[in-house]
C-alpha positions as CSV (number, residue, x, y, z in Angstrom):
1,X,19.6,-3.5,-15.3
2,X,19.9,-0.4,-13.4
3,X,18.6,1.9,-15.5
4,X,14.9,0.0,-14.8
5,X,11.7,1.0,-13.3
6,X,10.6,-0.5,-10.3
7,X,7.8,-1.8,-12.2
8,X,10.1,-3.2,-14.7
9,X,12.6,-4.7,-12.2
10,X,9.5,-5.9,-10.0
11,X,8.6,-8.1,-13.0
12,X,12.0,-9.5,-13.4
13,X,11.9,-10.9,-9.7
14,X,8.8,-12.0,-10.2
15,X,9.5,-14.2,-13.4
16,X,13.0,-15.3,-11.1
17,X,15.4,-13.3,-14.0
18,X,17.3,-11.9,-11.4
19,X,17.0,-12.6,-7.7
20,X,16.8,-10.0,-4.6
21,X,20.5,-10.8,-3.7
22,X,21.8,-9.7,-7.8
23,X,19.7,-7.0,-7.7
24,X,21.2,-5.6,-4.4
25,X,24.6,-6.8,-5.5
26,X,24.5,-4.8,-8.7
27,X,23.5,-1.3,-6.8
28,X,25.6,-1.5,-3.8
29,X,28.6,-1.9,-6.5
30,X,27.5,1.2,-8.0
31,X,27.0,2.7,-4.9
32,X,30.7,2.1,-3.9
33,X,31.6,3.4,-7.2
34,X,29.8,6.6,-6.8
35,X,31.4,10.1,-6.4
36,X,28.1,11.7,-5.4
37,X,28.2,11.6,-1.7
38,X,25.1,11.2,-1.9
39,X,25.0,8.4,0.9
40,X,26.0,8.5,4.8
41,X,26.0,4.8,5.6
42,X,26.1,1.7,3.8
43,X,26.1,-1.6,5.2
44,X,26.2,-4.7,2.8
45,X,25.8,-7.4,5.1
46,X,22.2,-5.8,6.7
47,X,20.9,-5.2,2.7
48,X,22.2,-8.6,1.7
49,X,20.2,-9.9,4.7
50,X,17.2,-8.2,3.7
51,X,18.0,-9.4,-0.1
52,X,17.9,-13.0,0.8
53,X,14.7,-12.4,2.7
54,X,12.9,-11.2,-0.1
55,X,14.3,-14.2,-2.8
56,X,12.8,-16.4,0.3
57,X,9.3,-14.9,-0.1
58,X,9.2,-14.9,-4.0
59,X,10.6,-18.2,-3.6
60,X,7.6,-19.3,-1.0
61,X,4.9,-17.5,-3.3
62,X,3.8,-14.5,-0.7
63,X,5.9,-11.2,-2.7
64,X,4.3,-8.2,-2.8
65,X,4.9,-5.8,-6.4
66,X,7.9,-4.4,-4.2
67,X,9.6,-7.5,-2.7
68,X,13.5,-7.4,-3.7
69,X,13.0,-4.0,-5.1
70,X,16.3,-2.0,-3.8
71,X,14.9,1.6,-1.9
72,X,17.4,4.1,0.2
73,X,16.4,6.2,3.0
74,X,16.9,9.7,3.8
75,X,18.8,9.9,6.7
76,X,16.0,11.7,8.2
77,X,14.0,8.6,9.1
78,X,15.7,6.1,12.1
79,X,16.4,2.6,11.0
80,X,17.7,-0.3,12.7
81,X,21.3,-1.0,12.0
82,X,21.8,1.7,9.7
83,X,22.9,5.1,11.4
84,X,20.5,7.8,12.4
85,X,22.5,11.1,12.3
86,X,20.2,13.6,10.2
87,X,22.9,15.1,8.7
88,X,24.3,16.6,11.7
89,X,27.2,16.1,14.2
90,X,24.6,16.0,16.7
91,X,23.9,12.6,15.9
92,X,26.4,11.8,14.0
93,X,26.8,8.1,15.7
94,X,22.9,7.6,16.7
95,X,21.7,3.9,15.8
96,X,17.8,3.8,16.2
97,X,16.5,0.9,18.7
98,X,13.4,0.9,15.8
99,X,12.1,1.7,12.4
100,X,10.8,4.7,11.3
101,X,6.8,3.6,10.6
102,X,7.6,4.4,6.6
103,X,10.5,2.6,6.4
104,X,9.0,-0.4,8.2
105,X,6.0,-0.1,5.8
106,X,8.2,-0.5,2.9
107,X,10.6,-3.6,4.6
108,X,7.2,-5.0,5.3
109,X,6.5,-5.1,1.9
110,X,9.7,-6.9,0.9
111,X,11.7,-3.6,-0.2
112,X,15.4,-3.9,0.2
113,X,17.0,-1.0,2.0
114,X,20.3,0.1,0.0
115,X,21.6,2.5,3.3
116,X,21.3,6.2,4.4
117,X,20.8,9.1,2.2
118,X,22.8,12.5,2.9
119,X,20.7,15.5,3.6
120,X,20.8,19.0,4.5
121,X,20.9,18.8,8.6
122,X,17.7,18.3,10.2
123,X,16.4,18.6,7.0
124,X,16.3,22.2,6.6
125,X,18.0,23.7,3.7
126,X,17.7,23.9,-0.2
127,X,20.8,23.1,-1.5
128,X,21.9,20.0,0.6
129,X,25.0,22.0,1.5
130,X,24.2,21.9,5.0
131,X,24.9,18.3,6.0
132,X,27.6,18.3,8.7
133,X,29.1,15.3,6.0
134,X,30.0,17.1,3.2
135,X,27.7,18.5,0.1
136,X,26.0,16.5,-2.2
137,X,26.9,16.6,-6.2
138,X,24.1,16.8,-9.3
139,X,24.7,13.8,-10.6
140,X,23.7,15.9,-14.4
141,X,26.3,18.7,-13.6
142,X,28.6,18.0,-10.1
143,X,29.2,21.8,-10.4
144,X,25.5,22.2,-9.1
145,X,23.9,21.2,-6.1
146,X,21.1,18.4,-6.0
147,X,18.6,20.8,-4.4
148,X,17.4,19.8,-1.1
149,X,17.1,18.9,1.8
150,X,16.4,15.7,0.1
151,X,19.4,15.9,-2.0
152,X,21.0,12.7,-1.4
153,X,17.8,11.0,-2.6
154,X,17.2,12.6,-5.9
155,X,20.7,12.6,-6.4
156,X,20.8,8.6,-5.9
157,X,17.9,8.3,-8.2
158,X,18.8,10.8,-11.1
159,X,22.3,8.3,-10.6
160,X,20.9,5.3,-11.1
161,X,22.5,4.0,-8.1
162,X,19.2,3.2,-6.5
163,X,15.6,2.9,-8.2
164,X,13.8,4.6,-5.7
165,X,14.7,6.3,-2.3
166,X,12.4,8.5,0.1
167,X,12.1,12.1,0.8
168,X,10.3,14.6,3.5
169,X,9.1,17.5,1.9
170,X,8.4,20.6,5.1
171,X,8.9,23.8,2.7
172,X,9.4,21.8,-0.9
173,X,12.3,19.4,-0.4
174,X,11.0,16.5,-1.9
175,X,10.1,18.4,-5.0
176,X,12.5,20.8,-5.4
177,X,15.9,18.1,-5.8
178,X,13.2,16.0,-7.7
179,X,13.4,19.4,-10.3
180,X,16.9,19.9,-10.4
181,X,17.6,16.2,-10.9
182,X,15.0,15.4,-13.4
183,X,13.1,12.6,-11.7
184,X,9.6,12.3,-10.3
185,X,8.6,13.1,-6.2
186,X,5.7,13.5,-4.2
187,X,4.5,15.0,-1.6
188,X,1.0,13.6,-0.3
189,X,-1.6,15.6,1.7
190,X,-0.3,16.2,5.0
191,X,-1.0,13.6,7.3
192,X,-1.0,11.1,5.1
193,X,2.1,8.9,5.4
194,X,3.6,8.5,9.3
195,X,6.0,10.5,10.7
196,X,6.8,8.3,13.3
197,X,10.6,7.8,13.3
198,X,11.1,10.8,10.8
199,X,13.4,13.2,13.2
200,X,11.1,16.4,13.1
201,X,12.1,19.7,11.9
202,X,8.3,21.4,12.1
203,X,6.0,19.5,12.8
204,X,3.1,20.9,11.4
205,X,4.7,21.2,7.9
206,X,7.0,17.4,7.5
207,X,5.7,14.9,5.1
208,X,7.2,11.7,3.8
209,X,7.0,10.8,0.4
210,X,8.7,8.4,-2.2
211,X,10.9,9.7,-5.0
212,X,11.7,7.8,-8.2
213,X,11.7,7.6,-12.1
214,X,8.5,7.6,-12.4
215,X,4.8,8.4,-11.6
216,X,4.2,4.8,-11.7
217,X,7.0,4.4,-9.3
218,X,5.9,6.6,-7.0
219,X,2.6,4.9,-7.3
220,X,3.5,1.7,-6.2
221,X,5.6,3.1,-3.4
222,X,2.8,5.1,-1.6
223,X,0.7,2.4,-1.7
224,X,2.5,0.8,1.1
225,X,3.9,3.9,2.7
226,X,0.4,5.5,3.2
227,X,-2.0,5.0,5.8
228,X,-2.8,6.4,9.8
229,X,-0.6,5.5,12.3
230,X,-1.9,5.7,15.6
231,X,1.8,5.9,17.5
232,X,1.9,9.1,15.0
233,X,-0.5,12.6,16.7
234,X,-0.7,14.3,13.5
235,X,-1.6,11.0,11.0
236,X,-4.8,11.5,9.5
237,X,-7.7,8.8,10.3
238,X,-9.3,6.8,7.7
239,X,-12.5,9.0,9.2
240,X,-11.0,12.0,8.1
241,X,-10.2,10.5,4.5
242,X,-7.0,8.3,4.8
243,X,-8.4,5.1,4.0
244,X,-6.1,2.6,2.2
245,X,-6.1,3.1,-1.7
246,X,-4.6,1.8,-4.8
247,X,-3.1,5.2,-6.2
248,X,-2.4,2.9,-9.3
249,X,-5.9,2.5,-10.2
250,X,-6.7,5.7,-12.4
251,X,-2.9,5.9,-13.8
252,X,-4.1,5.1,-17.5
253,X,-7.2,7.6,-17.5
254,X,-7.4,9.9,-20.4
255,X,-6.9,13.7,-19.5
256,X,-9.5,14.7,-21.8
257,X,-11.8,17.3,-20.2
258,X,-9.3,18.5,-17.1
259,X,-8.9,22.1,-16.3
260,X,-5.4,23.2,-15.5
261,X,-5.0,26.3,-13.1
262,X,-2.1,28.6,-14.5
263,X,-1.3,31.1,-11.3
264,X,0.0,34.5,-12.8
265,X,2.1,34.6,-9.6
266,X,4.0,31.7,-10.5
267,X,4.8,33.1,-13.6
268,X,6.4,37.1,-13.0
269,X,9.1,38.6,-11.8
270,X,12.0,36.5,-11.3
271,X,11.3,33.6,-13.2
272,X,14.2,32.2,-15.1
273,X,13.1,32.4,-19.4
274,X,14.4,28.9,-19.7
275,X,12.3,27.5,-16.9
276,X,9.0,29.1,-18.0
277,X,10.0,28.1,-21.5
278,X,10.2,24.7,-20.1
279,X,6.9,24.9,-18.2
280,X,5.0,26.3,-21.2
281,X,6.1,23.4,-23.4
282,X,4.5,21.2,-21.3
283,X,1.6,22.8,-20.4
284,X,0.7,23.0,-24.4
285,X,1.3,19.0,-24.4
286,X,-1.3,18.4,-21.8
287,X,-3.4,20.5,-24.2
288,X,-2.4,18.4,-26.4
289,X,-3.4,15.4,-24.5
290,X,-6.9,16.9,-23.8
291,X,-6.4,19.6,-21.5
292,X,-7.7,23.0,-21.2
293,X,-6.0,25.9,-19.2
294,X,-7.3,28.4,-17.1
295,X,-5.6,31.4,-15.7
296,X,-6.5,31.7,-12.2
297,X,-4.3,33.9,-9.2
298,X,-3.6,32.8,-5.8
299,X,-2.7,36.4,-4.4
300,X,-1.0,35.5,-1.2
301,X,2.2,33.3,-3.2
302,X,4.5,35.7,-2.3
303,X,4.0,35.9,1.4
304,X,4.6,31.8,1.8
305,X,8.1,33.2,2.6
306,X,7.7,35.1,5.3
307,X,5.1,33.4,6.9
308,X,6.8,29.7,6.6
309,X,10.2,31.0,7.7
310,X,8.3,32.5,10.9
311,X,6.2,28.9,11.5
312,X,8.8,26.6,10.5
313,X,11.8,28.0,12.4
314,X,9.6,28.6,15.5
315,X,8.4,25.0,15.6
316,X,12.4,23.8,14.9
317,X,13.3,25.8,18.1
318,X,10.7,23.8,20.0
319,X,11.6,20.1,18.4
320,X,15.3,20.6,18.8
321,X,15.3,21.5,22.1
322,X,15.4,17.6,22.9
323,X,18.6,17.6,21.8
324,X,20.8,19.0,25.2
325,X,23.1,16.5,25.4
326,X,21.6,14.6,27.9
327,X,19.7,11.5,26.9
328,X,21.0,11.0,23.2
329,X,23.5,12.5,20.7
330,X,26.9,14.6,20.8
331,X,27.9,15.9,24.5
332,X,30.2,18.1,25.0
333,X,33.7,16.7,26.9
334,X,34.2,19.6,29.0
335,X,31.5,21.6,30.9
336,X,31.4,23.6,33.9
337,X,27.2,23.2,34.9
338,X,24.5,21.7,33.3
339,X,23.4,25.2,31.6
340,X,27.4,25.0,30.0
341,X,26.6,21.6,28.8
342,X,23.6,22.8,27.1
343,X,25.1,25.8,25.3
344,X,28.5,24.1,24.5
345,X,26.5,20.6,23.3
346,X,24.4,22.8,21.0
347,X,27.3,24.7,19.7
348,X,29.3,22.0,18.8
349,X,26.5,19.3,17.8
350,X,24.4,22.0,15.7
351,X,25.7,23.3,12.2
352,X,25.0,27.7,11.4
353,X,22.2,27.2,9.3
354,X,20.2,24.9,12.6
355,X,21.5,27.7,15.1
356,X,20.0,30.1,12.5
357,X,16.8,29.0,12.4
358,X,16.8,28.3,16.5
359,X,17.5,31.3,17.0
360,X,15.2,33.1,14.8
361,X,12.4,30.1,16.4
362,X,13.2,31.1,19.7
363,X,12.8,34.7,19.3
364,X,9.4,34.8,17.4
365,X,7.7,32.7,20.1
366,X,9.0,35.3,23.2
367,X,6.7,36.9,25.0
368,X,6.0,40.1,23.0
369,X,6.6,38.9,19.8
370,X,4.6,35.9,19.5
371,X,1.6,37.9,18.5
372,X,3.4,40.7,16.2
373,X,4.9,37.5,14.5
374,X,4.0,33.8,14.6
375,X,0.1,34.5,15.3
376,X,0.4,36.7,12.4
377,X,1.9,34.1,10.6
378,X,-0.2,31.5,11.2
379,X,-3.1,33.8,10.2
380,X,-1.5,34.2,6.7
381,X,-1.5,30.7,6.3
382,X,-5.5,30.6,6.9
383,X,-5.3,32.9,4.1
384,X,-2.7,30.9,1.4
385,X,-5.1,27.8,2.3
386,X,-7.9,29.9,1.4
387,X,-6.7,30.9,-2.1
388,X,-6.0,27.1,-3.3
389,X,-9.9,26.5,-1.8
390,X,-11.4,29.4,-4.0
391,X,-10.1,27.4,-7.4
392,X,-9.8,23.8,-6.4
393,X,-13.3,23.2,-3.9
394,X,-17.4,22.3,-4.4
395,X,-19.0,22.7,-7.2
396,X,-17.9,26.4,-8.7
397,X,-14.1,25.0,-8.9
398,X,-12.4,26.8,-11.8
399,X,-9.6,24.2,-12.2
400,X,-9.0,20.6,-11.1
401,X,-5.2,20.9,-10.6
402,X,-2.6,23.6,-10.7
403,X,0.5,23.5,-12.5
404,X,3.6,25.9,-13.1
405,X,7.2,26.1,-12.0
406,X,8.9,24.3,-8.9
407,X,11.5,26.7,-8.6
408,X,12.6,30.2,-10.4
409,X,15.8,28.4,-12.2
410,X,17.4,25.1,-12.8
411,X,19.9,24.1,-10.1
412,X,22.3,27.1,-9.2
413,X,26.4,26.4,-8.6
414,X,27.6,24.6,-5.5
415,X,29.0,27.4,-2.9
416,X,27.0,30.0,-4.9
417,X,24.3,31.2,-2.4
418,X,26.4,29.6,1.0
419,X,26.4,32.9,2.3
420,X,23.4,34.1,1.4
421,X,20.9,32.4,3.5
422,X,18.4,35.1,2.5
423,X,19.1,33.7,-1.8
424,X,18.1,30.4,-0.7
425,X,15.1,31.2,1.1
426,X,13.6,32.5,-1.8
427,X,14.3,30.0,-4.5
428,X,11.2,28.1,-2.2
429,X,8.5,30.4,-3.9
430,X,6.5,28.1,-5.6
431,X,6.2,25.4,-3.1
432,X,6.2,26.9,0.2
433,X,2.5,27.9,-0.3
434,X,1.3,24.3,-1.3
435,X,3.3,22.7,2.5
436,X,1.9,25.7,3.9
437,X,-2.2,24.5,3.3
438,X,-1.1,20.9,4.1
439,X,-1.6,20.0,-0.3
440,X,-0.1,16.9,-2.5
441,X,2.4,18.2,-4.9
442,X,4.6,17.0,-7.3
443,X,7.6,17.6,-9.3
444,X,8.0,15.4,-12.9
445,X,11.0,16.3,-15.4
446,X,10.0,18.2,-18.4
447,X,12.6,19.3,-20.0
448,X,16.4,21.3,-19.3
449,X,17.6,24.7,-19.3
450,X,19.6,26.7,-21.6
451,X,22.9,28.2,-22.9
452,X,26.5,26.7,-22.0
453,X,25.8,26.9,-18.3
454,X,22.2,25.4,-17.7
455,X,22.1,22.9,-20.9
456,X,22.4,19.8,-18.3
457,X,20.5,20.8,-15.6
458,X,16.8,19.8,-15.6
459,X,13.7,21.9,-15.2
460,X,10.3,20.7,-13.4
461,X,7.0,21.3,-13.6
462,X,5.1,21.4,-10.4
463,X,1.6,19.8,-10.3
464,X,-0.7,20.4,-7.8
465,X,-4.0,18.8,-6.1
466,X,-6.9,19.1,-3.8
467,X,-6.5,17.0,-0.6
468,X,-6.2,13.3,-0.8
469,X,-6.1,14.0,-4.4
470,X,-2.7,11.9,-5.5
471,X,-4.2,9.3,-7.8
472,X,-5.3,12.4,-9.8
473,X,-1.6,13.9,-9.5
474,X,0.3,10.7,-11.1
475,X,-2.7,10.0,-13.1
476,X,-1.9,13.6,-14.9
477,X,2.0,12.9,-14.5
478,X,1.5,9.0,-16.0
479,X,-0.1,10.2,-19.2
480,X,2.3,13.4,-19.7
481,X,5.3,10.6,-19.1
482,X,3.8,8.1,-21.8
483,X,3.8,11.2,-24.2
484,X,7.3,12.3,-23.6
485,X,10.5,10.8,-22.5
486,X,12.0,13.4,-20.3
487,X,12.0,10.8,-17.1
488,X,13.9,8.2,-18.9
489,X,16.7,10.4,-19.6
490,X,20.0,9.7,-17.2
491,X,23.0,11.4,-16.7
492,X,26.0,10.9,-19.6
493,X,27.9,8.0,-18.5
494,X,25.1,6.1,-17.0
């Protein structure tokens, strides 16, 4: 049972084979079972709650596809009853007074919320070896990290000890854990889904999106996670394209006919020979599947890094300034002044890698450096958007979508790259440009590396759309899943 789809256990609610309250039952047992760490909080009485609410609404006639399905949040978004900490000690006892607007979407359609998902703190990391709660295993190899900073989620998927959980993706954390624990994420166009309630690391940059087996899944889920939110600045208005859609609807379209963009960036220097082996393979089955390749170039890859660790950091400075100690969150017990509160708060509430990027924030918007560094930054990113524009827009489009790697390698050893900030950074290559133009992406398992070391750790190929484009994205990703069975493979001992 849970080895199943969400489709697949959505039908067996449905036809009353298993009720809300088993379903629930049967995770949180695995859940307490699990030596992952992959969640914060777990509360059976609140999901059991929830459970018997959605067996009340099959019961009554008025489910929705999702009613009774189990889903875990990322400990990013606030919920009610559940704790709220972001992965840091800073909140590290913070219950929200509301829902996050994504979670409330999915309660609203009868999902069943499992608990909190660990994460790197205040989502910013690539490894999920930055929450203030302890690391988070691969559930394929617990020698390796998840990925992150949604780690805890594709962890708990890859694990079977949830069906489906979500993600925020600001640089490529959705999609990179998806990679490195073979299952399917997505990150929609920016703006797309709320992020009211999601604690913000830069603003500019987070996005919400689901993260399960697959494309279907993920389907299903951003049909009720999607839409504006007017409590939310930076939602996108059904006048500027984000009108309510069935991203279901095109799923079982042939591919016959599309053009695949193949960056030459994506595929140089520093590109592990099992994951491009990996990639190739299935780029030659969407040939198969009626596909055609073109090489195109997006010149300005390789400067997503230093222009995203110049905007993200500087907006994280700003956003996390809220956090002094004073209204919310860890204060410190002994101060002398108000200014010693602040700086003692923020040095025992905040882990190195937060400081790290405060600090580096902080010091690229001061007076004198704002234009040598984040104006120039911000200028580059004119420029990545441009590139993706020159091959995906109007009528003299070369390709349709864009595929290659999500990262250089498969899923590197736990403790590895700790002190080498600098390591990690780079490992976001190939999706720091896509979050940098505000693109969908996704991540969908195609296949695992090799030799002794990287045999069990999964490789992903990175698919990539025009805006609003996502029924396209899991269109591609459905058919390339009903051709292979990469996505149904679990972990040994599952």
């Amino acid at each position: 049972m849970h080895t199943k789809t969400i489709k697949e256990l959505s039908a067996l609610l449905q036809s009353k084979q298993v009720s809300a309250t088993e379903l629930a039952t049967l995770f949180l047992d695995r859940i307490e079972k699990s030596d992952l760490n992959a969640f914060l909080h777990v509360d059976r009485a609140l999901t059991l709650a929830q459970a018997a609410e959605a067996d009340q609404r099959i019961a009554a006639g008025t489910a929705t596809p999702l009613t009774g399905v189990p889903i875990a949040h990322k400990d990013i978004f606030v919920t009610r009853g559940w704790r709220s900490t972001a992965g840091s000690k800073m909140l590290a006892n913070y219950v929200s007074p509301f829902d996050a607007t994504v979670v409330q979407k999915l309660q609203d359609a009868g999902m069943v919320t499992l608990g909190k998902l660990n994460c790197d703190e205040f989502a910013m990391g690539s490894s999920n070896e930055n929450s203030a709660f302890g690391l988070v295993k691969n559930p394929w190899d617990k020698a390796a990290i998840p990925g992150g900073s949604s780690g805890g989620s594709a962890a708990a998927v890859a694990a079977r000890i949830a069906p489906a959980a979500t993600g925020t993706d600001t640089g490529g954390s959705i999609r990179q854990p998806a990679s490195f624990c073979g299952i399917t994420g997505i990150k929609p166009t920016y703006g797309r889904a709320s992020r009211f309630g999601m604690i913000a690391f830069a603003s500019s940059l987070d996005q919400a999106g689901p993260m399960a087996q697959t494309a279907e899944d993920c389907a299903l889920l951003l049909n009720a996670m999607t839409g504006f939110d007017e409590r939310d600045s930076t939602s996108l208005t059904p006048e500027q394209g984000n009108v309510a859609e069935d991203y279901t609807r095109d799923l079982n379209k042939p591919l016959t006919g599309l053009r695949i963009g193949v960056p030459k960036e994506y595929f140089g220097e520093g590109l592990a020979a099992d994951v491009e082996k990996a990639v190739r393979a299935a780029l030659e089955q969407f040939v198969k599947l009626g596909a055609t390749l073109v090489d195109i170039s997006l010149p300005n890859t390789a400067l997503s890094i230093p222009a995203y660790y110049m905007i993200a950091p500087a907006e994280a400075s700003s956003n996390l300034s809220r956090f002094d100690g004073v209204r919310f969150g860890h204060r410190a017990s002994e101060y002398k002044d108000l200014g010693d509160m602040y700086r003692k708060t923020r040095a025992e509430g905040f882990g190195p890698e937060v400081q790290r990027r405060i600090m580096v924030g902080t010091y690229v918007l001061c007076h004198g450096y704002y234009d040598a560094y984040y104006l120039k930054a911000q200028k580059i990113r004119r420029k990545i958007a441009q590139d993706f524009a020159n091959v995906l827009d109007g009528d003299n489009a070369v390709c349709d979508v864009i595929m290659g790697p999500v990262a250089p390698t498969v899923a590197w050893d736990l403790g590895s790259k700790a002190d080498d900030p600098v390591a990690n950074y780079l490992a976001d290559i190939f999706t720091l440009s896509t979050s940098l133009a505000g693109l969908p992406g996704m991540s969908i398992p195609v296949g695992f590396g090799e030799g002794e070391k990287n045999a069990n750790r999964p490789v992903g190929l990175q698919i990539i759309g025009n805006y609003f484009n996502e029924a396209k994205l899991l269109n591609i990703a459905h058919q390339y899943q009903q051709a292979t069975d990469w996505h149904q493979r679990a972990p040994q001992g599952i």
